[in-house]
N, C-alpha and C positions, 0 to 999 in steps of 0.2 A: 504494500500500500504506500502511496506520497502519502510525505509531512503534511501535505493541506488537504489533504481530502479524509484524512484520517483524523484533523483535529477538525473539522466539518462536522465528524460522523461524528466524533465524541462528544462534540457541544448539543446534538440532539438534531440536528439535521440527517434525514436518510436523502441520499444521493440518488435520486433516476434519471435512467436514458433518455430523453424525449427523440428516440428515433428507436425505428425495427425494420428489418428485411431479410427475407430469406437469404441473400449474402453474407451479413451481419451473422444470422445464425450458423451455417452453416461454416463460416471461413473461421468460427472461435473466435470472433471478434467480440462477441456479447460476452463469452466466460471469460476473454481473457483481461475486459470492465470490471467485471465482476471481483476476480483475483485482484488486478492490482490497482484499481481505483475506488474501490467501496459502492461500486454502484449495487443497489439493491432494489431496484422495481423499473417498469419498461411504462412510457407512456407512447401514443400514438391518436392520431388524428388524421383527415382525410388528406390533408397534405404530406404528411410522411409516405403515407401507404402513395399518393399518385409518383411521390419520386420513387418509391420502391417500384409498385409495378410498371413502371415505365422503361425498368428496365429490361434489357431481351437478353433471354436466357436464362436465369435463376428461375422462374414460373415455366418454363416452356413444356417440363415430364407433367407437370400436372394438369397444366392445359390440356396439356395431350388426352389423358386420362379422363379430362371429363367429357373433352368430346366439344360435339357443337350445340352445348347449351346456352341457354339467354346469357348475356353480358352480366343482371344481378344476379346471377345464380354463381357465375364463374368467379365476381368479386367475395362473394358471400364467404365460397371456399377458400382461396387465395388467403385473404386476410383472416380466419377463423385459423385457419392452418398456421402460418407464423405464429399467432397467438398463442395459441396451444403448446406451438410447440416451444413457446420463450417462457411459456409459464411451469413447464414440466422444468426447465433451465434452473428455474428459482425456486420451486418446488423445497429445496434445501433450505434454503434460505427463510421460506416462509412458514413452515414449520419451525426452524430457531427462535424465528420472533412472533410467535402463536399467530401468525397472518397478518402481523402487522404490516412487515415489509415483501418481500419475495413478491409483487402484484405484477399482473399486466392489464392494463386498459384500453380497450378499443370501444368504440365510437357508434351511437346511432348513426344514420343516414343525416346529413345535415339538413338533406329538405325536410326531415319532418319536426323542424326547433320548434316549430308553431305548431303543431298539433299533438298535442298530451295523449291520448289515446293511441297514436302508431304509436310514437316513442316508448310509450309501457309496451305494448304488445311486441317491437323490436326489440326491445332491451331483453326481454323474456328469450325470444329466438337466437337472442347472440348469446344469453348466458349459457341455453343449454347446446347450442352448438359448439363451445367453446368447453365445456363441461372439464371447468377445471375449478376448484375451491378460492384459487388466487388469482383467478382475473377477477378484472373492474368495468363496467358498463360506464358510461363514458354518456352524460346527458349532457346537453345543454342548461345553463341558469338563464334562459328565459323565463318570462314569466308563465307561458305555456309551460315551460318544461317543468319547473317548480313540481305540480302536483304527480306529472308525471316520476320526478325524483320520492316522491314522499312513498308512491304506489309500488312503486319495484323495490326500493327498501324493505316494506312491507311484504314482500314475497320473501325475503331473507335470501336476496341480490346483493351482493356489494358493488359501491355506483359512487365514481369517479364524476364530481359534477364540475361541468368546464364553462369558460368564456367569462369569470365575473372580474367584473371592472370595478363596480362601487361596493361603497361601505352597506349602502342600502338593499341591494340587491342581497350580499353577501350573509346580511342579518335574517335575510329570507332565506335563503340557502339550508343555514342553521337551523332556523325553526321546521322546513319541512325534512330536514335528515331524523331531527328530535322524533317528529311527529311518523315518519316512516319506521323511527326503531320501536317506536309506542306499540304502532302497530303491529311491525312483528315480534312483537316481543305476546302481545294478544292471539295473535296469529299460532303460537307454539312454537316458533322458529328459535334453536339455540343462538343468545347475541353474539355470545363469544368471538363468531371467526365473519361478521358481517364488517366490513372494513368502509368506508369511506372517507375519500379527499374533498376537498375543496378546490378549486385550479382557478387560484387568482392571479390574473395575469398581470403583469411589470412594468416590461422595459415598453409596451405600446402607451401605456401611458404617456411616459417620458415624450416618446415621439411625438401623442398629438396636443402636450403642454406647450411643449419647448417653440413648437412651429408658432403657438399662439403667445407666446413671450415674446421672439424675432419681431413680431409684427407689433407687439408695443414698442420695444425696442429703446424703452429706459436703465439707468442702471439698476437702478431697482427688480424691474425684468429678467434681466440678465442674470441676476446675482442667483435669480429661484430657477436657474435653467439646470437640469437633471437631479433637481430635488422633489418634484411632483411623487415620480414611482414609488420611490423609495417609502416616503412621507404614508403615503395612500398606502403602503402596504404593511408598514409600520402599525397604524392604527386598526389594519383589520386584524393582527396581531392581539392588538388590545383586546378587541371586539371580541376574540376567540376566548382570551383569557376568560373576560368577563362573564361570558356567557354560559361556558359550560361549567364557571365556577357559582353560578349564583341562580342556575336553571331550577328549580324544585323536583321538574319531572325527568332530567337528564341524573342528577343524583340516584334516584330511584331505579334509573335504567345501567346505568354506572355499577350501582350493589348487585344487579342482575349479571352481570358479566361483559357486557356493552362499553364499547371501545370508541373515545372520541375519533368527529369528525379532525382527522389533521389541515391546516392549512399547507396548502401547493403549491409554493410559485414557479408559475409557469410564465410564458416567454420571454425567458431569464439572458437570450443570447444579445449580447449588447449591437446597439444598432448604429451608434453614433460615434464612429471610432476618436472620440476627444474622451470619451469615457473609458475607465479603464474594464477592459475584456472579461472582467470574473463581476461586476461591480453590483449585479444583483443578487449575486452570491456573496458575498462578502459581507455586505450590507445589509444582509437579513438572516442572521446567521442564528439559532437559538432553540430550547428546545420543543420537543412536537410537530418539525416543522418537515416539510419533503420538500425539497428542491426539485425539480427535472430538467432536465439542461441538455441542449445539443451538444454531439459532440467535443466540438472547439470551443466551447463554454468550457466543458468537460476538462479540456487536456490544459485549457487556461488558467484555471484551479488548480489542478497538478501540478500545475510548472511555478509558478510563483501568488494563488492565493492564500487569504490568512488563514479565514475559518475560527475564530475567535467569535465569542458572545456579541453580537453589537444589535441589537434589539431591545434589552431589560433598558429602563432608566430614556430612551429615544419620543416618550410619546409628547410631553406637554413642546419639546422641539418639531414634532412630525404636526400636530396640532398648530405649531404658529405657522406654518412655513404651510398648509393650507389654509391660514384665515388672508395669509397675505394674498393669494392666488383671486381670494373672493374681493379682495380688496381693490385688486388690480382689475377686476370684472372678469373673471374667468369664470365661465357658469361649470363648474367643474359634472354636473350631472349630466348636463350637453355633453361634453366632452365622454362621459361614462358610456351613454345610451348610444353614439355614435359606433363608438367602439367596440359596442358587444352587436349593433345592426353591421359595419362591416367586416367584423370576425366571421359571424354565419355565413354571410355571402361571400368570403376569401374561403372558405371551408365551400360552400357549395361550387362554386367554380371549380376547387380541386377536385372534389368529388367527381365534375364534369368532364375533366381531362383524364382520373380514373374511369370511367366510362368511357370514353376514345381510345386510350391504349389498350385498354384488356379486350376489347372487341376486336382492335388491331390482331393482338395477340391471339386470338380463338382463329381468326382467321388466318394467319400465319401458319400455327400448327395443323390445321385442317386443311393447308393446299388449297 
């Protein structure tokens, strides 16, 4: 293991992937993460999977092998199969840490963010095609999706909830994870190995502050430029503490065996090369918490990040350094709801270009 990724781990940070491909698996790229960088769970999304099947050759035996079926039938395999097989990978892993870490997450269909009923009914269809105890169903934090989160919980699903940009959204999140373990906890389902993240995203933030800082273009401005992400994610921090430390009905579910929701941050690969390369890693470093991180996030860490505590003691600073933002007129909720409307639609396009290659692909192998 690196110096930095092992004092990461120690400070209460788990390390994931945010990438998978049958290459990846298959070339020991993913065990040899595993070995010497602490990574211990795999995240994925429709854009991972379109770079992965895009490419020609690593899918082409199995292609082969289904034949010339529909284009969602041939994606359905394809990525259930990695999955599977990355989560048998960690299997070890997730038994050490009673399911906490060892997870793999894949992804409803992004067209269906808006409608609460497919997404329950898909999420049902990937867990059991997937029929591994350590994957993660992968929903959207729309507000559609919300109830669908609270429902597949309630089946005793563990469910990877993605795309949250605000504090507000985020406090919903929490209450329908509460309210999905309530229920299966009603349900009869053991809570013990029902896992769930949070996947608040980062460095997008940063992006669509800083563009609206440039354009005040005070020093003042300037001074709050790649302090937004940080700040915003700092406080859902809080927000987690507080929450599950002062919930009545999560106590109750806690003495049952029920395992907090952890917070996730996700798109942690820095965007704006004036920042330095590990810097949403570094700066949010503390315990309960899961990282996932690309690659070159990954090896940036390795190479020269701290991994030292730096969250305890940050909030009444993460708190001024957003009232200044409202100060400056930044409607920061604009800015949130933006960003979770073109997440879905970056996520549906890829989806969309997944659908053009793998049908490329069907017909490829079928001559």
């Amino acid at each position: 293991m690196t110096e930095a990724t092992q004092r990461t781990s120690d400070s209460g940070v788990s390390i994931w992937l945010d990438d998978l491909s049958r290459s990846r698996i298959e070339s020991g790229s993913l065990q040899d993460l595993i070995a010497n960088k602490n990574v211990v769970g795999v995240t994925t999304n429709p854009s991972i999977f379109q770079k992965a099947l895009a490419e020609v050759g690593p899918y082409d035996e199995q292609l082969k092998e289904l034949g010339k079926v529909d284009v969602e039938t041939a994606i359905r395999e394809l990525t259930t199969t990695d999955v599977r097989n990355a989560t048998d990978i960690f299997r070890e892993i997730a038994e050490a840490t009673d399911f906490v870490d060892g997870r793999v997450s894949i992804e409803v269909d992004p067209r269906l963010a808006h409608e609460t009923e497919a997404t329950e009914v898909q999420a049902v269809e990937l867990w059991e095609k997937v029929n591994r105890p350590n994957a993660m169903i992968k929903i959207p934090a729309t507000l559609e999706g919300l109830p669908a989160i609270t429902a597949t919980l309630a089946k005793g699903i563990s469910v990877n909830v993605t795309l949250i940009f605000s504090l507000e959204r985020y406090e919903q999140v929490i209450d329908a994870f509460i309210e999905g373990i309530a229920q299966a906890d009603a349900n009869g389902h053991d809570l013990k190995h029902i896992g769930s993240v949070a996947s608040f995203f980062v460095s997008r933030v940063d992006t669509a502050v800083d563009a609206k800082l440039e354009e005040i273009g005070t020093d003042e401005a300037k001074a709050l430029e790649g302090k937004a992400a940080i700040a915003n994610a700092r406080i859902a921090y809080e927000l987690f503490e507080n929450k599950f430390a002062n919930d009545p009905r999560w106590a109750a579910l806690e003495a049952k065996g029920a395992k907090k929701q952890r917070p996730l941050w996700a798109s942690t690969g820095t965007k704006n090369p004036n920042y330095s390369d590990c810097v949403y890693v570094d700066e949010l470093v503390g315990p309960f918490i899961v990282n996932t991180m690309p690659e070159k996030t990954l090896n940036a860490l390795a190479d020269h990040g701290n991994g030292a505590p730096t969250i305890a003691g940050t909030y009444e600073e993460s708190h001024a350094v957003m009232d200044k933002l409202a100060e400056l007129g930044i409607d920061f909720k604009a800015v949130t709801d933006k960003l979770e409307a073109d997440g879905v639609a970056a996520f549906i396009k890829s989806w969309d270009s997944v659908l053009t290659d793998v049908q490329a692909g069907i017909d490829r192998v079928n001559g």
